[in-house]
C-alpha atoms as one frame of an Amber mdcrd trajectory, in Angstrom:
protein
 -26.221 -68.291  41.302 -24.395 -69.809  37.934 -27.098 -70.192  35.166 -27.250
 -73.461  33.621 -28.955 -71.909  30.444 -28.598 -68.507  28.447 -29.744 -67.368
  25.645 -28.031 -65.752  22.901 -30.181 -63.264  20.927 -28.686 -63.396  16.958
 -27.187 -65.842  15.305 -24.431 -63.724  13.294 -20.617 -64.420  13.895 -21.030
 -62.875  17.374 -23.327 -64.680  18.397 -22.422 -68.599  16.873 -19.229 -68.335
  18.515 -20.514 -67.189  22.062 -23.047 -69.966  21.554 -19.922 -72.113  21.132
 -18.400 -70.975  24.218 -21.355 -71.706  26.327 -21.408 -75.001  25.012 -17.799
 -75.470  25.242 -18.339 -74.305  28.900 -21.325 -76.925  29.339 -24.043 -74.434
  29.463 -27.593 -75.375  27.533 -28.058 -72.664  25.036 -30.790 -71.241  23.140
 -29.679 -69.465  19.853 -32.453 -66.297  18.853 -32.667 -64.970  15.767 -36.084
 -63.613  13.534 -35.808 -65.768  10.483 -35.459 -69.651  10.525 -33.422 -70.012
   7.708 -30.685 -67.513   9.264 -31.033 -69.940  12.485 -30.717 -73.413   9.919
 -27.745 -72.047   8.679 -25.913 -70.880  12.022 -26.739 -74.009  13.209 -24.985
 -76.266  10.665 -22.091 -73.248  10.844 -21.825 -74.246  13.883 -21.848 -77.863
  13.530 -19.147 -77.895  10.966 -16.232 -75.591  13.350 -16.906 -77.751  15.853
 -16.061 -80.734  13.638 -13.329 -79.142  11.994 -12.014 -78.290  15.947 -12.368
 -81.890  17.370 -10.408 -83.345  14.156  -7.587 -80.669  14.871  -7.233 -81.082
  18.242  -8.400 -77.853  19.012 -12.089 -77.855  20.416 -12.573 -76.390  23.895
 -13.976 -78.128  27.300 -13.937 -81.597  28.083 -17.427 -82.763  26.242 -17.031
 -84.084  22.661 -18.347 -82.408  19.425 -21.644 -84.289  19.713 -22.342 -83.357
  23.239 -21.742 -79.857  22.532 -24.007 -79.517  19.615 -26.532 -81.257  21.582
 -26.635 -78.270  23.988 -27.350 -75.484  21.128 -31.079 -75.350  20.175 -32.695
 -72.578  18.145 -35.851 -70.302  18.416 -37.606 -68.148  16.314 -39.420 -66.848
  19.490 -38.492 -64.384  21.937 -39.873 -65.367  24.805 -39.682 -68.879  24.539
 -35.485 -68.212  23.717 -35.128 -66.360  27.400 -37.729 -68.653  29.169 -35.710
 -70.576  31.871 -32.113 -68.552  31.246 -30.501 -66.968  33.645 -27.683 -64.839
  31.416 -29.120 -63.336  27.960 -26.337 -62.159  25.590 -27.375 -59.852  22.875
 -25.601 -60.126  19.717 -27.375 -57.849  16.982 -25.840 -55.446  14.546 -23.833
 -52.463  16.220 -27.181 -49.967  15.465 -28.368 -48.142  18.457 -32.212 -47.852
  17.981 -31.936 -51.854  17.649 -30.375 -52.626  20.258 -32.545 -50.791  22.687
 -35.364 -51.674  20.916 -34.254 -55.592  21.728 -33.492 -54.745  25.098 -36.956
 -52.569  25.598 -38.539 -56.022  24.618 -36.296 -58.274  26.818 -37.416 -55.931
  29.902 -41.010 -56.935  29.806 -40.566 -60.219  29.722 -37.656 -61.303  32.155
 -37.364 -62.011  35.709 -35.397 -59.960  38.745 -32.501 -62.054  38.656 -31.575
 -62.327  34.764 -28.446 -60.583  33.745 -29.255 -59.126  30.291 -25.350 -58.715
  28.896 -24.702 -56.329  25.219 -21.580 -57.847  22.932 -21.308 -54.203  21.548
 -18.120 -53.297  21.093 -18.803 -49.161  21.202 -21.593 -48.490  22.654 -22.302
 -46.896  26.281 -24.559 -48.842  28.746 -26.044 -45.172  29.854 -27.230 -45.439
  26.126 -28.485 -49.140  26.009 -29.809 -49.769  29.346 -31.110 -46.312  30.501
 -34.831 -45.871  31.031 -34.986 -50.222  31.386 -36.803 -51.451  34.786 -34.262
 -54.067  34.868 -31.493 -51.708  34.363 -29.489 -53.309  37.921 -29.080 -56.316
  35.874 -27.865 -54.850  32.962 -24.304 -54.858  31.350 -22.412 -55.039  28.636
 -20.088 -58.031  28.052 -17.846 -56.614  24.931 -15.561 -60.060  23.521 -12.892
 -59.852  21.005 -13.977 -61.215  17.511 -14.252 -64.294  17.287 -14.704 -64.773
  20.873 -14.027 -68.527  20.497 -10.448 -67.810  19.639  -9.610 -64.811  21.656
 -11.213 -65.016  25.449 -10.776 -61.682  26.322 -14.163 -59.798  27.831 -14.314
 -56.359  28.866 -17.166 -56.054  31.195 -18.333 -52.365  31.524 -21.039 -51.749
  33.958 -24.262 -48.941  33.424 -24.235 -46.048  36.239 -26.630 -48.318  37.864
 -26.070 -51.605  37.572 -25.609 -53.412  40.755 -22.143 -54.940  42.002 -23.979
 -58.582  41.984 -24.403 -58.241  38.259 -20.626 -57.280  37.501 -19.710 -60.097
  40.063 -22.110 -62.921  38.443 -20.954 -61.996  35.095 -17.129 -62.277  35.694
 -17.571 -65.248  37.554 -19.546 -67.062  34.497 -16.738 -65.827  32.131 -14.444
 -66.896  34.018 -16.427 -70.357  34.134 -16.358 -70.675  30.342 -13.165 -70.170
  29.775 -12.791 -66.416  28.762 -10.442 -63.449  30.065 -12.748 -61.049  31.521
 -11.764 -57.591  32.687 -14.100 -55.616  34.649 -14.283 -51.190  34.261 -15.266
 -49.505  37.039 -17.155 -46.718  35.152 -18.168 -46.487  31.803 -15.820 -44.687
  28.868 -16.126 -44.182  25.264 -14.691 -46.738  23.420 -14.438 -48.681  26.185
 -10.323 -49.821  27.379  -9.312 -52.426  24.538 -10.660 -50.640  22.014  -8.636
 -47.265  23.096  -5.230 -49.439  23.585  -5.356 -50.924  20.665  -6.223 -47.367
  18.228  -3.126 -46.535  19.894  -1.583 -49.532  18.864  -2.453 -49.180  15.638
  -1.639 -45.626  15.054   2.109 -46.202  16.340   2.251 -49.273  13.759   0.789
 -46.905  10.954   3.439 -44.668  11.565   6.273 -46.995  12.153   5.016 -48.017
   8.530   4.887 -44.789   7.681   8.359 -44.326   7.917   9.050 -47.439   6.277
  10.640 -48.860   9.472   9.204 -52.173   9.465   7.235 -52.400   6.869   9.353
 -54.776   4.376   9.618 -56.950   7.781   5.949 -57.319   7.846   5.383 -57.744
   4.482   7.706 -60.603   4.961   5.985 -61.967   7.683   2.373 -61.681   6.379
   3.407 -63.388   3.037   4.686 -66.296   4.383   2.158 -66.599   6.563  -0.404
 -66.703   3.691   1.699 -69.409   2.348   1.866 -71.785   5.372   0.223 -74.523
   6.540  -0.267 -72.147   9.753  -2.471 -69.878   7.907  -5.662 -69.828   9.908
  -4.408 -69.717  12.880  -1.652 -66.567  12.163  -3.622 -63.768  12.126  -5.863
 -65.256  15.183  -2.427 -65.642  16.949  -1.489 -61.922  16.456  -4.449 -60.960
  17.415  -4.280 -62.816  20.495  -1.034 -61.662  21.715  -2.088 -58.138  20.687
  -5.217 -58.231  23.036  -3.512 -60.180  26.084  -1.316 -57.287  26.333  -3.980
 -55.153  26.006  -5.829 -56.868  29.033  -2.282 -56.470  31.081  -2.029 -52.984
  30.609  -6.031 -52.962  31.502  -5.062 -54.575  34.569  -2.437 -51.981  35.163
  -4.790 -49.374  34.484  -7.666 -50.192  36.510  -5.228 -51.134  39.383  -2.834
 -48.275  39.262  -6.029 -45.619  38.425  -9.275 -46.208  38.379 -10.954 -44.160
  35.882 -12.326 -47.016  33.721
């Protein structure tokens, strides 16, 4: 069953630009957060990259700027943000205690067949979701920031979450446009997160030894300088996590320990 609403609980940078997605996507979407002015101003955030995107050519899905915006409402209200969704993505600071404490409050008041998805990008489901009686449903749905620009998903299930909920979840990320890549276990740090510290340590030490780094230098300046610049570092970043979700690919198919 494909939900035709979620909700999206905080209205940070997470959580505008999965908001966007959904929208892009076609999805009705109800933006959470605790203080209305936060909400206000995600809300007109929200309004104005979506303008900016339609004048540049660049806004996702098929439904105009307008049409989009008209699917994002806010709530200062828990329970009236989740009534009627079918997918809940939580977006709150990376802090454990608040986290579960969201998640301890999402369990009493949702159904049996609501997925209730974590954007963290470090922590472990068995830490989230343990203890939760809707803990089949639960998963975490980790995106690369800003998920907007970069579609990849890593989708790492609890110990217990049921194979319906890792199914329904790809299958809507798939839906909205995004990369998804399922783990078959949890693992800390989760894969893209482990690929590309290793990434990053080889290009530390490739600077290191002053191998590239006048190259890069180079690059980045110019970069700065062009009419290009917003969409450079986005760019790297992108190519830098597609090849991330290749060898993820590789790895899951070739091994699975993930």
């Amino acid at each position: 069953m494909e939900p035709s609403q979620v909700a999206i609980i905080g209205s940070g940078l997470i959580g505008r630009s999965w908001a966007m997605v959904f929208a892009a996507g076609g999805f009705k979407v109800k933006l959470y957060d605790i203080a209305q002015q936060q909400l206000t101003s995600a809300l007109e955030n929200i309004r104005k990259q979506m303008k900016e995107l339609e004048e540049s050519g660049f806004l996702k899905g098929t439904l105009s700027a307008e049409q989009q915006l008209a699917l994002i409402s806010i709530c200062t209200d828990l329970k009236a943000a989740v009534e009627g969704a079918t997918f809940i993505q939580e977006c709150t600071p990376e802090n454990l205690e608040l986290k579960k404490k969201i998640f301890g409050q999402l369990d009493l008041i949702v159904g049996d067949t609501v997925i209730l998805s974590s954007s963290t990008s470090c922590l472990l489901p068995s830490k989230l979701f343990t203890g939760l009686k809707h803990v089949k449903q639960c998963i975490v749905s980790h995106p690369v920031n800003p998920p907007y620009f970069v579609p990849l998903v890593e989708i790492v299930p609890h110990p217990e979450t049921d194979p319906s909920t890792i199914e329904r979840t790809y299958a809507l990320m798939k839906k909205i446009g995004q990369s998804p890549v399922k783990l078959n276990r949890e693992i800390e740090g989760f894969v893209l997160n482990r690929l590309q510290y290793a990434v990053i340590s080889e290009a530390w030490r490739l600077v290191g030894n002053t191998v590239i780094f006048r190259t890069i230098k180079r690059t980045v300046l110019k970069a700065q300088n062009s009419k290009y610049r917003l969409f450079f570092f986005p760019g790297c970043l992108l190519i830098s996590c597609y090849f991330t979700v290749f060898l993820a690919h590789c790895a899951v198919d070739t091994k699975p320990v993930f």
